[in-house]
Wavefront OBJ file of the C-alpha trace (Angstrom):
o trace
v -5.987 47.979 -36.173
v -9.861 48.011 -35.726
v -11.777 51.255 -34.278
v -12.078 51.359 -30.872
v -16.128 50.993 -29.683
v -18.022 53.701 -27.552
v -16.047 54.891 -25.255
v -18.462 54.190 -22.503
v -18.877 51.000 -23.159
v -17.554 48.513 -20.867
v -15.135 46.036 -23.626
v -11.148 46.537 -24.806
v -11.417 45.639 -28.277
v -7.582 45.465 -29.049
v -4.201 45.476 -26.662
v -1.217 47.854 -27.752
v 2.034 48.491 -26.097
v 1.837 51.627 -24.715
v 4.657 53.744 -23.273
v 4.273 56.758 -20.644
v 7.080 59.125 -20.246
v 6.477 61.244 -17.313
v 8.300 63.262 -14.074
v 5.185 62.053 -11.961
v 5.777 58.308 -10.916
v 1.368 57.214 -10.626
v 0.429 56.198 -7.243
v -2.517 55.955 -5.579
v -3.523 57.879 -2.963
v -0.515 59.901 -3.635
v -2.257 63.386 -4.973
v -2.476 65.333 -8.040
v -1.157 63.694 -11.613
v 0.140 60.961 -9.317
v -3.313 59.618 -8.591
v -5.279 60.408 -12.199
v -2.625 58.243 -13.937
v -2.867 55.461 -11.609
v -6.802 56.035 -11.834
v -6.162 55.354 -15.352
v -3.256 52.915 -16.138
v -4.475 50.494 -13.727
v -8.053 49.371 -15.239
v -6.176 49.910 -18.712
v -3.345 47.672 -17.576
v -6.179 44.839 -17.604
v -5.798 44.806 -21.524
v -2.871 46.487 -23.076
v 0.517 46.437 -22.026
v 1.670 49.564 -20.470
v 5.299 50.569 -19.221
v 6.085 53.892 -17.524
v 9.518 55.453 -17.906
v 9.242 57.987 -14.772
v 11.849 60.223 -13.286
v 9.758 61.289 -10.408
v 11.618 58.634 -7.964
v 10.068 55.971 -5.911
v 6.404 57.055 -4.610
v 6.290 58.542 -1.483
v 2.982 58.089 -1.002
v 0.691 55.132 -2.110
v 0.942 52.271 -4.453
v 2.261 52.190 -7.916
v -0.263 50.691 -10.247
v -1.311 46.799 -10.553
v 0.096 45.049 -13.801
v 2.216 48.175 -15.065
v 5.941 47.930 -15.736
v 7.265 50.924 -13.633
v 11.030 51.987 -14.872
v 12.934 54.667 -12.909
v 15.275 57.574 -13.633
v 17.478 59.333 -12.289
v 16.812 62.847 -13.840
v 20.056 64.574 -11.385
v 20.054 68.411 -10.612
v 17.659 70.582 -12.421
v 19.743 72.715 -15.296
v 19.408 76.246 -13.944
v 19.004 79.485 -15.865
v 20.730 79.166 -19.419
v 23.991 81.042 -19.389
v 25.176 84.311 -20.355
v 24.428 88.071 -19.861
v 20.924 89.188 -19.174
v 20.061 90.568 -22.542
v 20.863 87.847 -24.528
v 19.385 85.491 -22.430
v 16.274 87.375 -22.297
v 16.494 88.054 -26.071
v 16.710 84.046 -26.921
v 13.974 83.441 -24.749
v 11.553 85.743 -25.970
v 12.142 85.109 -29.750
v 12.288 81.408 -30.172
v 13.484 80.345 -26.930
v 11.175 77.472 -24.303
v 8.710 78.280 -22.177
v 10.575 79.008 -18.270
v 8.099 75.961 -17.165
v 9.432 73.554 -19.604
v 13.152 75.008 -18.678
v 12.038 74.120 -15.035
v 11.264 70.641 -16.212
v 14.904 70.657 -18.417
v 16.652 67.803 -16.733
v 13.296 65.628 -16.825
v 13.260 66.054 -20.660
v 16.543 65.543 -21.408
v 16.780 62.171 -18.832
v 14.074 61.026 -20.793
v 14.941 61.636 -24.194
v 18.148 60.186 -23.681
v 16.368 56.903 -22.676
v 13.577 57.338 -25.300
v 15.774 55.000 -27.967
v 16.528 52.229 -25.659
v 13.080 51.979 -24.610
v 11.835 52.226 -27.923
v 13.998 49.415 -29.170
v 13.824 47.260 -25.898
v 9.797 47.535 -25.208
v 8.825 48.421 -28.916
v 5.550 50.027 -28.104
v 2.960 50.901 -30.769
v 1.998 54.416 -28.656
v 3.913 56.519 -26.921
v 2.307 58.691 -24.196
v 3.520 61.702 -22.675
v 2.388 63.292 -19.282
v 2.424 66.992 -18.523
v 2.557 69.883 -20.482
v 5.817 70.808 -19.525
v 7.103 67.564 -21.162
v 5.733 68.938 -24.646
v 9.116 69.125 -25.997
v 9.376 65.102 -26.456
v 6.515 65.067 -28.996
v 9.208 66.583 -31.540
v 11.351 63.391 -30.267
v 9.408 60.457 -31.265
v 10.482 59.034 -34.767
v 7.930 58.920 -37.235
v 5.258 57.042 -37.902
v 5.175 55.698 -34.222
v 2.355 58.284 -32.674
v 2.671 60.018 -29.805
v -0.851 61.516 -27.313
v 0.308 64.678 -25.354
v -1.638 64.400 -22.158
v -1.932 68.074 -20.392
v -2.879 67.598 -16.695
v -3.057 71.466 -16.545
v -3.072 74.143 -19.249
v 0.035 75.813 -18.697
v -1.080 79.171 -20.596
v -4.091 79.146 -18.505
v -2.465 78.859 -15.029
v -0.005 81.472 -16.658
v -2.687 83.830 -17.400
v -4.250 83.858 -14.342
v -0.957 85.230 -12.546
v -1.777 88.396 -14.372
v -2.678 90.973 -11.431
v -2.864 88.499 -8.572
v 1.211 89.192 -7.804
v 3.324 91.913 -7.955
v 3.292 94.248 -11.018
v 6.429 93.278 -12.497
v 5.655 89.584 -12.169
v 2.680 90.421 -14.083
v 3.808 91.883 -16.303
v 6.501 88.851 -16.952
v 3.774 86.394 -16.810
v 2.031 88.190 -19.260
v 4.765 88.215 -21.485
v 5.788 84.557 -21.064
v 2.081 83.719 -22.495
v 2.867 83.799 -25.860
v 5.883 81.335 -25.625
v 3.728 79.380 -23.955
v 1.147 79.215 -26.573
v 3.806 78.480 -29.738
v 4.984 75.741 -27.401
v 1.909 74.156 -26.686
v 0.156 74.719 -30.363
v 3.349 73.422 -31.582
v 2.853 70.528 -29.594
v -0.761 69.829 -29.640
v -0.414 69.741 -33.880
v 2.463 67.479 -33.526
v 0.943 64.900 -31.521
v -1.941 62.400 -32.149
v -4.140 63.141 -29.910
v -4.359 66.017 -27.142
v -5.988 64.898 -24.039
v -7.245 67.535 -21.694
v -9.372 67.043 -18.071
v -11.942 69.658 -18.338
v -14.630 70.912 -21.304
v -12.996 74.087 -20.177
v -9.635 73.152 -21.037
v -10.881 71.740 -24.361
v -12.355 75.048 -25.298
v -9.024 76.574 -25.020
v -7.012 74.173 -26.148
v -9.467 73.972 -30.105
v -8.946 77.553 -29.817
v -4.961 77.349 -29.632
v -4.381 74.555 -32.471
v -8.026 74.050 -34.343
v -6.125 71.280 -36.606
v -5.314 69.468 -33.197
v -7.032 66.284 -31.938
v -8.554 66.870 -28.521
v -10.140 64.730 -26.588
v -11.777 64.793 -23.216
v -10.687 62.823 -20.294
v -11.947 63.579 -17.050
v -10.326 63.457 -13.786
v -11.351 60.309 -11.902
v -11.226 58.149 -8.809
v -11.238 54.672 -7.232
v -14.798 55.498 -5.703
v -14.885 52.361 -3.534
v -11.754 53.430 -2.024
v -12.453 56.136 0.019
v -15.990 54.498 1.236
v -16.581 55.566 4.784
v -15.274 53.281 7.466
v -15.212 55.150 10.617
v -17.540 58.140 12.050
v -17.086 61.988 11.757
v -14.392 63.725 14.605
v -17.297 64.456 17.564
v -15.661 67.745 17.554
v -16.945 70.292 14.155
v -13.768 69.482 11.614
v -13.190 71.066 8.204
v -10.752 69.564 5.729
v -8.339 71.260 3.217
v -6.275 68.630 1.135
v -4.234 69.004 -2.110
v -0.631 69.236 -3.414
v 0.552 72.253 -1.795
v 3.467 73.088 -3.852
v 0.630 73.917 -6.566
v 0.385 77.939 -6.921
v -3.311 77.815 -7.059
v -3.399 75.595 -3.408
v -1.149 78.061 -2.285
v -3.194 80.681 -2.740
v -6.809 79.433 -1.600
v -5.040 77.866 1.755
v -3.601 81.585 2.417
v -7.006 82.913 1.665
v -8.598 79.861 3.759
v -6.254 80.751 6.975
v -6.246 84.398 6.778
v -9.547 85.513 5.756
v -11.952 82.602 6.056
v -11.792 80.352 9.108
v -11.146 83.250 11.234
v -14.506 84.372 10.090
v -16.149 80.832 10.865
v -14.252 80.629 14.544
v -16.030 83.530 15.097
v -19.240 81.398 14.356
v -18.112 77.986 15.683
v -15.412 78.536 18.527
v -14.565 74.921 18.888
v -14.279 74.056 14.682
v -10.771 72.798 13.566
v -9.194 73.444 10.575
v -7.003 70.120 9.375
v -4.574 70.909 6.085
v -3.444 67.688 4.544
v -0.866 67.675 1.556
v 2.468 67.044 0.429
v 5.279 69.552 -0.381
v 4.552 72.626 1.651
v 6.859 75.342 1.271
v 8.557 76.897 4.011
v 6.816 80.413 3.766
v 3.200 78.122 3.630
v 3.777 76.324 6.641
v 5.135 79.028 8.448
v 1.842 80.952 7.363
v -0.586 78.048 8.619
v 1.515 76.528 12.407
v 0.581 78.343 15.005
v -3.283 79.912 13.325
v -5.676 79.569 15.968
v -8.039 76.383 15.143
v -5.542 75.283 12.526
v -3.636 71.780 12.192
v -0.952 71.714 9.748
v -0.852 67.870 9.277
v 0.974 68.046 5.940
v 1.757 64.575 4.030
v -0.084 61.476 5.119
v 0.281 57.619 3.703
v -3.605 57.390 3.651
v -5.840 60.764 3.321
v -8.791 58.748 3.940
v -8.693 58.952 7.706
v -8.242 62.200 7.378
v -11.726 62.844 5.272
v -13.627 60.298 7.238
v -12.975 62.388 10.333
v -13.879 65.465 8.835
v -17.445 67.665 8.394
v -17.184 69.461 5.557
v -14.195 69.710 2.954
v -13.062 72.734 1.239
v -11.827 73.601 -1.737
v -11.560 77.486 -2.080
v -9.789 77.723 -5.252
v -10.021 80.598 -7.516
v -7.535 80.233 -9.934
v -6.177 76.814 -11.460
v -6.754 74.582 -14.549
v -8.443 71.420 -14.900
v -10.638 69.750 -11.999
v -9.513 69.360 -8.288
v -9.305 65.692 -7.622
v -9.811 66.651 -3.726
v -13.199 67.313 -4.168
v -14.084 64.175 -6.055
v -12.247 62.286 -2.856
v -14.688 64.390 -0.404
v -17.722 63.372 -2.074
v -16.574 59.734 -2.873
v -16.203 59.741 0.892
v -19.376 61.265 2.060
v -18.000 64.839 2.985
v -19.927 67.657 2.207
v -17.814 70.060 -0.075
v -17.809 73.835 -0.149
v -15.610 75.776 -2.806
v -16.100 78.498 -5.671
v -18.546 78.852 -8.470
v -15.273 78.070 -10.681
v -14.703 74.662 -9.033
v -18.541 73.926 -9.494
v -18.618 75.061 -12.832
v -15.345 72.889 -14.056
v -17.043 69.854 -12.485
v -20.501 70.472 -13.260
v -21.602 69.986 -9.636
v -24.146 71.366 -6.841
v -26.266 70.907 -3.609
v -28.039 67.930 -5.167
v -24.519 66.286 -5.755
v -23.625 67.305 -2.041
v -21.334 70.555 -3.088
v -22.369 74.227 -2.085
v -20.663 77.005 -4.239
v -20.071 80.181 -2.392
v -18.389 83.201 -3.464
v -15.170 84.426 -1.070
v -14.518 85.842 1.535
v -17.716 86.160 3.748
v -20.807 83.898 1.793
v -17.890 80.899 1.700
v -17.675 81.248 5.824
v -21.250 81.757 5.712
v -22.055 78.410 4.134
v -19.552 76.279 5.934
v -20.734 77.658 9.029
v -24.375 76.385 7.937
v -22.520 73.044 7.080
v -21.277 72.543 11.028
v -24.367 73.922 12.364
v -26.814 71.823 10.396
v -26.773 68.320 11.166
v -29.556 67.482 8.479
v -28.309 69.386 5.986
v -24.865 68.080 6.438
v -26.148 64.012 6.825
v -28.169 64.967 3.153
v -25.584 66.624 1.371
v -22.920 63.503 2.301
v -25.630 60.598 0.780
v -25.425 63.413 -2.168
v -22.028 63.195 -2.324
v -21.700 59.830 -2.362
v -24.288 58.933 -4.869
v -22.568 61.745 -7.471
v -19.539 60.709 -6.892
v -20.429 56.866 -7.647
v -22.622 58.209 -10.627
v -20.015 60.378 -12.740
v -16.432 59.959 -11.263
v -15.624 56.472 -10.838
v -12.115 55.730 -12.750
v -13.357 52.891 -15.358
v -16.054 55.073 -17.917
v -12.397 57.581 -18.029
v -10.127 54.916 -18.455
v -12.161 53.729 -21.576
v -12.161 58.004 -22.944
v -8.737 57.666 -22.464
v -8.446 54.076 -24.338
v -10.654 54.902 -26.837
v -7.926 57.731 -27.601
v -4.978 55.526 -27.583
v -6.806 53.437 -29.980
v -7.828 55.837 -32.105
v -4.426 57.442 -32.670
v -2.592 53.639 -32.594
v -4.824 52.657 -35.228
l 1 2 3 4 5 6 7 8 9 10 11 12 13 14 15 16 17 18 19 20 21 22 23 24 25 26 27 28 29 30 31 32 33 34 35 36 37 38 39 40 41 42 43 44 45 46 47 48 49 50 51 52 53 54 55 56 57 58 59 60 61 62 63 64 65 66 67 68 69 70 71 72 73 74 75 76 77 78 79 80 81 82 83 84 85 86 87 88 89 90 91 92 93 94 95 96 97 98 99 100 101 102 103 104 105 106 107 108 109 110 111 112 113 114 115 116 117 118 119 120 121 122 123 124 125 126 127 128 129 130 131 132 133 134 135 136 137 138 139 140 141 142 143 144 145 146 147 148 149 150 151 152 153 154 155 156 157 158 159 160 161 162 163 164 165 166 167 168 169 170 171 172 173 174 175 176 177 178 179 180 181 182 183 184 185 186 187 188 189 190 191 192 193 194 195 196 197 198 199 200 201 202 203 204 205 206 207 208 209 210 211 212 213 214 215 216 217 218 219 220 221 222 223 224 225 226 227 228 229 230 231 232 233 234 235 236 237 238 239 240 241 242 243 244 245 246 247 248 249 250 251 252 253 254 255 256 257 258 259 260 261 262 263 264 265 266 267 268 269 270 271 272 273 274 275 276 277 278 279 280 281 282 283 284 285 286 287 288 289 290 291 292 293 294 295 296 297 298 299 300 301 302 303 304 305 306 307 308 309 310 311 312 313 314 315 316 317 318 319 320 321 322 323 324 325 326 327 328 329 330 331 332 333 334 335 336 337 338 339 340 341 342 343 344 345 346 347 348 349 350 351 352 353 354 355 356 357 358 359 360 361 362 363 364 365 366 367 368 369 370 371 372 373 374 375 376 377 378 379 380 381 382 383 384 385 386 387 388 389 390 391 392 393 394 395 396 397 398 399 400 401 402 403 404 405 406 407 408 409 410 411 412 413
C-alpha cells in the first residue's frame, strides 16, 4: 500500500476497511468520545470503509455518523469483583492481575472479543481500531499480521495519578498503588499495537515516556465548527454555561468546586447571573449537590447543546484535573462564547485572550474574571469574534481526521 501524504493536506490517497471496536457508540452532539469519533469517522467515511462494532447501545443523544456501518451489542451486566477471599483477590491483582478500570469495562471486552472472529471473517478489514484505554486488552486479540491502532481518549495512569491526595487517604493510597498495573497494561498495549493515538502533546509526552519503542501519534480533539454557528442572541439576563459528561471524575469535581466555591462568589458580584449545567449522566449525589443552589439550573441531558451555548455569556470550564482536551470548550468558542477555565485547560489546548479564552487560577481570580466577562459588554462581544475565528482556525474536524488517516495508513501499509 502507498504512504499516506501530509497529513494536512486535503487528499485520501488509498481506501482500507477499517474496523472500530468500542463501548462508546459515535454520535454527534452526544458528548465526550461519542462526539470526537463521529468528528472523525464521518469525513473519513468519505474514502475508506469503516464499520463500528459498539456495545454502548443506541445513541441517546445525536446522530450516528454519515456512511458508517454501525453494529450493536449487547454487552449484558457488568462482571463484578472477581471471586474469592480478599487476600487472594488482592494478591492476583497486584501481581499480574488487570487494571480495576479495564475490570470495570470486563463485559465490554469480552462481548467484543467474542464477536471479533465473525467480524473479522464477515467484514475482512485491513485495520482494526480500538477505542478507549480500558479496551487495551483486545490488542493481544487480533491475529497476526492484521494491525491493530490503540486509540486512548484519556490516559488512564494520568487520571489515576491525579486521585493521589484529592480523596480520602486510603483511596490514595489505593490509587497510588493501582498506577503501576496501570502502566504494564498500557505499555503492554501501546508496544503491541501499530500505532498509539493520543489527543494532547501532553499525553504524548507521557505516553513516549511509558513505551519509547511505541508508535504515537497525535490526534487532536476536534469539532464540526459550522455546527454550533450562532443562530439566536445571548439570554437578556447575565448566563454562564457549564457543559460536559458528568459521570467523568474530573467534571465532577470542577462542577462541585463551580457550585460551592465559585458562583457564590460571582452572585455576590452579579445578583441576577444564572448558572445553567448541561450534561448527561449525573449521579445522584451531583445532582443532589447542584438542585436547589441559589442561581443554579440543573438542566442535565439535552438533544441539542447548542441552544443552550447560544443563550449563554460566558462558558466555563474549571477543570483541574483530567487528561486530554475538553471538547466543551472547543464547542464554546466554535459558538462565539467567551470561555473561562484553568491555566491547565489553556495550556493542553494552547489557547488565550486573543483566541477568546481567559485562564484564571481557582477559587477567587476565576470569579474575578467571569465577573469581568458579564460586566463587560466589549470585552465579552471581542473575546466571542476571538473565539470564533480560533476555533475555525485550529479545531475544525477535517485537518484531524487526515492525522488520524494518515495513521491508519501508515500502520495498514
Amino acid at each position: 500500500m502507498a504512504r499516506s501524504g501530509n497529513p494536512t493536506a486535503d487528499c485520501y490517497p488509498d481506501r482500507v476497511r477499517v474496523l472500530v471496536l468500542t463501548y462508546e457508540t459515535p454520535a454527534y452532539p452526544a458528548g465526550g468520545g461519542a462526539s470526537r469519533m463521529h468528528s472523525l469517522l464521518e469525513p473519513l467515511a468519505e474514502r475508506h470503509e469503516i464499520r463500528v462494532v459498539s456495545t454502548g447501545g443506541a445513541p441517546l443523544v445525536g446522530s450516528p455518523p454519515l456512511n458508517v456501518e454501525l453494529r450493536l451489542l449487547d454487552p449484558g451486566p457488568p462482571l463484578g469483583e472477581p471471586s474469592g477471599g480478599w487476600l487472594h483477590k488482592n494478591l492476583n491483582h497486584y501481581i499480574n492481575g488487570e487494571p480495576w478500570l479495564h475490570r470495570l469495562a470486563g463485559h465490554h471486552n469480552e462481548a467484543l472479543a467474542a464477536a471479533l472472529p465473525r467480524e473479522l471473517d464477515d467484514f475482512r478489514p485491513e485495520l482494526v481500531h480500538i477505542e478507549h484505554g480500558e479496551l487495551a486488552g483486545l490488542v493481544g486479540r487480533i491475529p497476526s499480521p492484521l494491525p491493530a491502532v490503540l486509540a486512548l481518549q484519556n490516559m488512564l495512569l494520568v487520571v489515576q495519578l491525579q486521585q493521589f491526595g484529592r480523596t480520602s487517604k486510603w483511596e490514595s493510597v489505593k490509587a497510588l498503588l493501582e498506577a503501576p498495573i496501570l502502566l504494564r497494561a498500557d505499555r503492554r498495549a501501546m508496544n503491541a499495537a501499530a500505532a498509539t493515538i493520543v489527543v494532547s502533546p501532553h499525553d504524548q509526552k507521557v505516553a513516549r515516556r511509558l513505551a519509547p519503542r511505541a508508535n504515537v501519534v497525535l490526534v487532536p480533539n476536534c469539532i464540526n465548527v459550522s455546527y454550533f454557528a450562532q443562530q439566536m442572541p445571548p439570554d437578556s439576563r447575565p448566563c454562564v454555561i457549564f457543559s460536559g459528561s458528568l459521570h467523568y471524575p474530573p467534571n465532577q469535581e470542577a462542577l462541585r468546586d463551580l457550585v460551592e466555591r465559585i458562583f457564590p462568589r460571582v452572585l455576590r458580584q452579579v445578583p441576577d447571573a444564572q448558572l445553567v449545567v448541561v450534561g448527561r449522566s449525573a449521579p445522584d449525589w451531583l445532582q443532589r449537590l447542584v438542585v436547589g443552589r441559589p442561581g443554579v439550573q440543573m438542566v442535565g441531558e439535552v438533544p441539542d447543546v447548542r441552544p443552550e451555548l447560544w443563550r449563554a455569556w460566558v462558558s466555563v470550564a474549571p477543570l483541574s484535573s483530567g487528561s486530554g482536551t475538553p471538547l466543551k470548550v472547543m464547542e464554546a468558542m466554535a459558538a462565539g462564547v467567551p470561555v473561562v477555565t484553568t491555566p491547565r485547560v489553556a495550556r493542553a489546548l494552547e489557547v488565550g485572550r486573543a483566541d477568546g479564552v481567559i485562564a484564571a487560577g481557582l477559587y477567587e481570580e476565576f470569579a474575578d474574571r467571569l465577573v469581568d466577562v458579564l460586566r463587560d459588554d466589549v470585552l465579552r462581544e471581542e473575546l466571542s469574534r476571538r473565539a470564533v475565528s480560533s476555533a475555525t482556525a485550529r479545531f475544525d474536524r477535517r485537518p484531524a481526521a487526515l492525522r488520524q488517516e494518515a495513521a491508519w495508513l501508515e500502520a495498514a501499509r
